[in-house]
C-alpha positions in Angstrom: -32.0 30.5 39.8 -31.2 26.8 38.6 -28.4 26.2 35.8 -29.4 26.3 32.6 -29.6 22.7 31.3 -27.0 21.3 29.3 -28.4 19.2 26.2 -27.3 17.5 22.9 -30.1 17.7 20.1 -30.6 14.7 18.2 -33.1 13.5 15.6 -36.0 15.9 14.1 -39.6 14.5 15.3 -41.7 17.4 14.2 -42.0 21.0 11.7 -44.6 24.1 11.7 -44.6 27.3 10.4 -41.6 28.7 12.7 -39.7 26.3 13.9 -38.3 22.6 14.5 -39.1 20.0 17.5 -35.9 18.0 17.9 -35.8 14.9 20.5 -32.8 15.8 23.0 -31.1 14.2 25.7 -30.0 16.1 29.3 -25.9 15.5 29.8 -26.3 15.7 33.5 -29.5 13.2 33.9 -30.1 11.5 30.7 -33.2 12.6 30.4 -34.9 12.6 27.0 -36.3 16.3 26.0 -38.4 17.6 23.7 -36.4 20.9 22.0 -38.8 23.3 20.5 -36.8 25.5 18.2 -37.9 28.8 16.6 -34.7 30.7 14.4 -34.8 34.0 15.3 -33.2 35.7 12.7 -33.7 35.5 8.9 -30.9 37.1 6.5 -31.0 40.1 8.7 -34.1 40.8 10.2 -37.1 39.8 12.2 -40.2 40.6 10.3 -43.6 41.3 12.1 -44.7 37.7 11.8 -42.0 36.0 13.3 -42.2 38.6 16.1 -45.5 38.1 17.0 -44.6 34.2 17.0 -41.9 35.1 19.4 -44.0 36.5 21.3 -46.7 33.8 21.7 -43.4 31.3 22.3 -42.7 34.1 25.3 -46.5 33.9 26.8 -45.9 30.1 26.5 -42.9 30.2 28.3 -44.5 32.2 31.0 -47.6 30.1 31.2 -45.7 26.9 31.5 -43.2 27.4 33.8 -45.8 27.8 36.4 -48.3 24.8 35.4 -47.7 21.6 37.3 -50.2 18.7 36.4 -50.0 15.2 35.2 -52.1 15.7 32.1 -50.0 19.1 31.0 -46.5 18.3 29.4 -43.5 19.5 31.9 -42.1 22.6 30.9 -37.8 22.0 31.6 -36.4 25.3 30.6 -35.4 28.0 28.3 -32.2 28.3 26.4 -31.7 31.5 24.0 -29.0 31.1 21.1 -27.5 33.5 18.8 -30.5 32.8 16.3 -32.7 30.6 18.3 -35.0 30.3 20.8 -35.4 27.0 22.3 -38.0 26.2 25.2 -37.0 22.3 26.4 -40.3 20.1 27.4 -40.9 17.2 29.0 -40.4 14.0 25.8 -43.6 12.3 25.3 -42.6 9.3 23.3 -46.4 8.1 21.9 -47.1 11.1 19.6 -50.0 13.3 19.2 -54.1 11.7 19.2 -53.6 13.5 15.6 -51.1 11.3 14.3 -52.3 7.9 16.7 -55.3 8.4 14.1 -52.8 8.4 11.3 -51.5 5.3 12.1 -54.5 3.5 14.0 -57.6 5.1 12.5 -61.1 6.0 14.4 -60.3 4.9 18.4 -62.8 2.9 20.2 -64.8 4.2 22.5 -63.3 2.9 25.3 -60.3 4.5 24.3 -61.9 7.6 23.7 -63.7 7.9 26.9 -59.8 7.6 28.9 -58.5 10.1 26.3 -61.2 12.5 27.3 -61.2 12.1 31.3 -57.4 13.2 30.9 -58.3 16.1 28.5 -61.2 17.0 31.0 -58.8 16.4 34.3 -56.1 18.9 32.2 -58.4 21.7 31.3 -59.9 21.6 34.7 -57.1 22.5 36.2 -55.6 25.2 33.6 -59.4 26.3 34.2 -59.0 26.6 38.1 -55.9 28.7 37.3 -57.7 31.2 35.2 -55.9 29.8 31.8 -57.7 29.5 28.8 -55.7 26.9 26.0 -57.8 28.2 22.9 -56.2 25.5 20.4 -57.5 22.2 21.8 -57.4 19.7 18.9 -55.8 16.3 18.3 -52.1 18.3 17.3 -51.7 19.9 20.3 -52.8 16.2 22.6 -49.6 13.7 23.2 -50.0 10.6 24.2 -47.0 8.4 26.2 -46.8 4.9 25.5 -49.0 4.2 28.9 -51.8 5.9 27.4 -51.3 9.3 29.7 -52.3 12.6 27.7 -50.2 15.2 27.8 -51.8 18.4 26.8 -49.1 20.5 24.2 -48.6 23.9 22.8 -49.6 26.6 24.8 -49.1 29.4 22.5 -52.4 30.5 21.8 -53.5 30.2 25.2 -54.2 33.1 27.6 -54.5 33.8 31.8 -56.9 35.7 32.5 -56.3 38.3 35.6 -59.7 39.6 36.7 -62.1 37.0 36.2 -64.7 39.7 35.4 -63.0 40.5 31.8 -63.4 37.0 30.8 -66.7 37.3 28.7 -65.3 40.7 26.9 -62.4 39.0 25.5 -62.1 39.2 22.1 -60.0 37.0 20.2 -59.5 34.8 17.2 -57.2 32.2 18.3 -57.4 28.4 17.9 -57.8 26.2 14.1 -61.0 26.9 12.6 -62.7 23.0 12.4 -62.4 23.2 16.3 -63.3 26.7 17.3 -66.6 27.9 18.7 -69.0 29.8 17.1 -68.7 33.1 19.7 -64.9 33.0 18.8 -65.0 33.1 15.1 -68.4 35.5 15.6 -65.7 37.8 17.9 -68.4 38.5 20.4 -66.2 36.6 23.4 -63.8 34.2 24.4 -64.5 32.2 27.8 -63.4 28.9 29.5 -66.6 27.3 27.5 -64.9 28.2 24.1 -62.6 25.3 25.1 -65.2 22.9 26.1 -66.7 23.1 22.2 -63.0 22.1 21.1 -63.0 19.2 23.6 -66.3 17.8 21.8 -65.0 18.6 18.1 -61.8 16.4 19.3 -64.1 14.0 20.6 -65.5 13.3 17.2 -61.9 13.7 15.7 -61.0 10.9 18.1 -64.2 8.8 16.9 -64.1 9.6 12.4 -60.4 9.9 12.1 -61.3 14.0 11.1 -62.6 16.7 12.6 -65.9 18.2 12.2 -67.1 19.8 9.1 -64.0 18.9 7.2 -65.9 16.3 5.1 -67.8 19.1 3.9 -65.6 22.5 3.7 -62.5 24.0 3.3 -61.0 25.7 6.4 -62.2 29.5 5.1 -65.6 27.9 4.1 -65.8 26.6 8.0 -65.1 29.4 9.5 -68.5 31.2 7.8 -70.1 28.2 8.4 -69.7 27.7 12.3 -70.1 31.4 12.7 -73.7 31.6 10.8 -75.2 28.2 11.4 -77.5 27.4 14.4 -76.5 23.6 14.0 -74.2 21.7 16.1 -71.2 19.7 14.0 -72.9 16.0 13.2 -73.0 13.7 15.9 -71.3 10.2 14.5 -74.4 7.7 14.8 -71.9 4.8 16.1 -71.2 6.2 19.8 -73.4 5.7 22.6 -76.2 7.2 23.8 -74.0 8.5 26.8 -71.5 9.7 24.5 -73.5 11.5 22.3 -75.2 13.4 25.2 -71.7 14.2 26.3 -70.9 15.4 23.2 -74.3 18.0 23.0 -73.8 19.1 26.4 -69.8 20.3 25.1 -71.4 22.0 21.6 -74.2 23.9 22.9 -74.4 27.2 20.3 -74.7 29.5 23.7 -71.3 29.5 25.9 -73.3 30.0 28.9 -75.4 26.7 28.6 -72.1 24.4 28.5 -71.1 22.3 31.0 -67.8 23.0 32.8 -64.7 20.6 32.6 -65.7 19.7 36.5 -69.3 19.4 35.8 -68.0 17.2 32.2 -65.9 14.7 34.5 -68.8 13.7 36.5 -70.9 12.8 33.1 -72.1 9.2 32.5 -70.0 8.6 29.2 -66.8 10.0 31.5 -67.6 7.9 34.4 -68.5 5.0 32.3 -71.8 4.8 34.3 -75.1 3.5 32.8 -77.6 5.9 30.6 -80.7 5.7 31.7 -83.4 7.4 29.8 
């Protein structure tokens, strides 16, 4: 078993619910780290939320340490504190597509169509290894200052054992704007929920939003995208490659997507010509 790493946390880069992201440095390599910190202890108890937040950080843990990909940040190591729990990631200076669209607006399409063949690349291979992410949204996407993605925050996301469960799984994880309809429904939870979330960041990464915000709250779109037969709108500037791209991602049936292999092979992906 390595040595745990020895770090110095410096500057805060990011807050949620539970915790703290601090940037770090390694004392043996010089590394720069990402420190994601959750206190453990408040006055003097846990109460049920914060332990069921531990244990999502403890399924995250487990998921990363054995994920090795170029598009998936690098999981570095675990440290536990007195009244912390800090998991230390790879540092990935450029920031999340969420907050790129912050401070750049609506992306090209150019720019979009790299984003996505990274996402795709990612997901194929969390896919391959029976992982499902179930929160794929602009947040949870970093990009280094190269333009490499980086998918981020594995705590909703689940490995599935025996392939055969997959279409029984029930669950209601992921942020409403970007979840499928089957998940919100409750009727199942496959691989495919996670290629409706890869188009709904595609049009985040095109409008600067994501679907259906323009028109309802977060409660609201959870009703809506459960009950309506509808697709979210298709932004009239992309391409005619793109936009096919982006129906064959929200089909309303999970079965009738196309896989994140079958995805990467797509004209808007490949940058190929549309013919009609």
């Amino acid at each position: 078993m390595p040595p745990p790493i020895r770090y110095r946390k410096g500057e805060l880069i990011g807050c949620g619910a539970f915790g703290h992201v601090y940037m770090g440095m390694n004392l043996d390599s010089g590394e720069l780290l990402a420190i994601k910190q959750t206190i453990l202890v408040l006055g003097l108890f846990i109460d049920c939320f914060m332990k069921a937040h531990v244990k999502d950080l403890e399924e995250e843990v487990k998921l990363l340490k054995n994920l090795s990909h170029t598009n998936i940040v690098r999981y570095l190591g675990t440290v536990r504190e007195e009244e912390s729990l800090n998991i230390l990631l790879e540092f990935v200076p450029g920031g999340s597509i969420s907050s790129l669209l912050g401070k750049f607006g609506p992306f090209p399409e150019a720019v979009i169509r790299t984003y996505t063949e990274q996402l795709l690349l990612g997901l194929e291979y969390l896919h391959s290894n029976g992982i499902m992410h179930r929160d794929i949204k602009g947040a949870n996407i970093l990009v280094d200052n190269k333009g490499c993605i980086k998918l981020a925050d594995f705590g909703a996301s689940k490995q599935v054992v025996e392939l055969a469960t997959i279409s029984g799984a029930k669950s209601m994880k992921g942020t409403p704007y970007w979840m499928a309809p089957e998940v919100i429904r409750q009727t199942g939870h496959s691989f495919s929920a996670d290629i409706w979330s890869v188009g709904c960041t595609v049009i985040e990464m095109a409008t600067g939003r994501p679907p259906w915000s323009q028109q309802y709250q977060e409660v609201a779109a959870l009703y809506h995208i459960g009950s309506t037969k509808s697709h979210p709108e298709i932004p009239e500037h992309l391409s005619a490659e793109a936009k096919d791209f982006l129906l064959k991602c929200l089909q309303k049936e999970p079965d009738t997507r196309l896989d994140a292999s079958e995805l990467l092979k797509h004209p808007f992906v490949i940058g190929g010509e549309w013919s009609f």
